[in-house]
Structure formats: structure tokens, C-alpha cells
TORVEXDO-578959 format. One record per residue (C-alpha): residue number from 1; residue in one letter; x, y, z. Coordinates in steps of 0.1 Angstrom, whole numbers, padded with zeros to 4 digits, m for minus. Example, Ala and Ser with C-alpha at 12.3 -4.5 7.8 and 13.67 -1.06 7.14 Angstrom:
// TORVEXDO-578959
> 1,a,0123,m0045,0078
> 2,s,0137,m0011,0071
***
This chain:
// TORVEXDO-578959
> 1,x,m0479,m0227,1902
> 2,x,m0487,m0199,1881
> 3,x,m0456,m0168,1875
> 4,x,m0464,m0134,1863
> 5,x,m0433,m0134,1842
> 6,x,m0411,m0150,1814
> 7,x,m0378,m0150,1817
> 8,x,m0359,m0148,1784
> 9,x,m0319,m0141,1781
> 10,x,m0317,m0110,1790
> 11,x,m0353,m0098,1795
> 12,x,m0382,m0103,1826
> 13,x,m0415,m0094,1816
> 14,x,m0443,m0088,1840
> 15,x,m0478,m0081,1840
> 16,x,m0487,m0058,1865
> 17,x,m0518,m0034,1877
> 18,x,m0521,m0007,1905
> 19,x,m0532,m0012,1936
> 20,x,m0553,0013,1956
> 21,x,m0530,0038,1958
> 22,x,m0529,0033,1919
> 23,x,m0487,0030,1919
> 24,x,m0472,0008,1895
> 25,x,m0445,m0015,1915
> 26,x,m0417,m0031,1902
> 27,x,m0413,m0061,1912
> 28,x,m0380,m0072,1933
> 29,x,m0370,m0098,1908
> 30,x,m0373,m0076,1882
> 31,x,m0348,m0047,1898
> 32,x,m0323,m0072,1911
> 33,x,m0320,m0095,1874
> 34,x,m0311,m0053,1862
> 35,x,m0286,m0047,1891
> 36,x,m0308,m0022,1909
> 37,x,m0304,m0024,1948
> 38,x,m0322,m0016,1978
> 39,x,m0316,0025,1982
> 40,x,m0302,0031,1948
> 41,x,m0313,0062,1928
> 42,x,m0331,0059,1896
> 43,x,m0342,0085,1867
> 44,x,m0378,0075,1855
> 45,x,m0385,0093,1823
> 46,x,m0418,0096,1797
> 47,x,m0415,0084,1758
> 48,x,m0445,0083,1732
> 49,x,m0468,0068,1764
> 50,x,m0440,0044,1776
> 51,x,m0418,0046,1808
> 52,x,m0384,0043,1812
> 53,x,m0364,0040,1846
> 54,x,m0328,0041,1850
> 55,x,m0303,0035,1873
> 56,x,m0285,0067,1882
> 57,x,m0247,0058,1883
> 58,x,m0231,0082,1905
> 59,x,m0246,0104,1937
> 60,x,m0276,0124,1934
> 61,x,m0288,0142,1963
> 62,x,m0314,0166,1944
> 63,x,m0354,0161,1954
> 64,x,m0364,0161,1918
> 65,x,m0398,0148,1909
> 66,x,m0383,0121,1881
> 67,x,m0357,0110,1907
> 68,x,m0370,0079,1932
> 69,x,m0354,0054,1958
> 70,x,m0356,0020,1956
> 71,x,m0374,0009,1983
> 72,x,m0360,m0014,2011
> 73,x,m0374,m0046,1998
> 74,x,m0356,m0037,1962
> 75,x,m0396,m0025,1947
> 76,x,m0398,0006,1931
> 77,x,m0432,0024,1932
> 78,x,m0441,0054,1905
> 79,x,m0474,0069,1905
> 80,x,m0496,0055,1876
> 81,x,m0511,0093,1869
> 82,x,m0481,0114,1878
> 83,x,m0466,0094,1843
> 84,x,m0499,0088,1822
> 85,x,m0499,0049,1830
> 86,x,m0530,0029,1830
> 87,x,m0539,0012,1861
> 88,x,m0541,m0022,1848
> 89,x,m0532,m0044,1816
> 90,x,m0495,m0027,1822
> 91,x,m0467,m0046,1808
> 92,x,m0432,m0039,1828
> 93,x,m0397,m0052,1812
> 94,x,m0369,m0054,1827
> 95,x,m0341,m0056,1803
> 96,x,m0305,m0066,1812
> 97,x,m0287,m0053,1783
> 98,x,m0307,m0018,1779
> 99,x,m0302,m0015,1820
> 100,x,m0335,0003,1821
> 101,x,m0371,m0008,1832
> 102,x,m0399,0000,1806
> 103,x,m0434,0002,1815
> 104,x,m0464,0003,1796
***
């Protein structure tokens, strides 16, 4: 069997492209080895073409366009052009130390 990820200490990689509704997803493995849960809040943000998601710690109730849900199967899904992402050849890290998701 083939994975789309290696698991280091602290780190997941993944390879990932969009699919027709050209969203990157983030894989479930990937949010839960960060703590990230079903329903949680998280901050994406936009660095020299790479993008970084957060956990928000404490309640946000605001409607803000950087500001997403995780989804009930523990995915998250950000809009490949909203961000500047490409739609395939993405690398995604999930890093355990940082807390944070990066994708590019």
C-alpha cells in the first residue's frame, strides 16, 4: 500500500491537489496529529506564497473571510484561488511543534 505522507517526529507531510471545486483539503490525519478537532475555529493566513492555518484558542464568533470551521469529519477546505495556491503539486505540513498547518 502506497501513503501520501511521511511521518517524521513532529511533522506530517502530504501531497495534495484540488479537486473540482479547486479547494485544498487537509487531510483528517493531519488536523488531529496538530490537535485540531471537528468544529474548531482556525485563522488561515498568506506569507511570501505559503499558507498558514492556525488553531484559534479561545471563542470567535466573527464571519471573517480568514476565519474557517473544521469540518465534521476533522478536514479543513480553503479555496485554492481565494489564497493564491496552485491546484496541484501542493505540499501541506502539519507540524506539531509550530501548531500550524502550512501549505504550498
Amino acid at each position: 500500500m502506497k501513503f501520501n505522507h511521511e511521518l517524521t517526529e513532529n511533522s506530517v507531510k502530504y501531497s495534495s491537489k484540488t479537486g473540482s471545486r479547486t479547494r485544498v483539503r487537509i487531510p483528517v490525519a493531519g488536523t488531529r496529529h496538530i490537535g485540531i478537532q471537528p468544529g474548531d475555529k482556525v485563522h488561515v493566513t498568506v506569507f511570501q506564497n505559503k499558507v498558514s492555518i492556525k488553531p484559534l484558542r479561545k471563542k470567535y464568533s466573527s464571519k471573517a473571510p480568514w476565519i474557517y470551521t473544521v469540518e465534521k469529519d476533522g478536514a479543513i477546505r480553503i479555496p485554492a484561488n481565494k489564497w493564491g495556491l496552485r491546484t496541484q503539486g501542493l505540499t501541506v505540513t502539519c507540524d506539531q511543534l509550530e501548531g500550524n498547518v502550512t501549505v504550498f
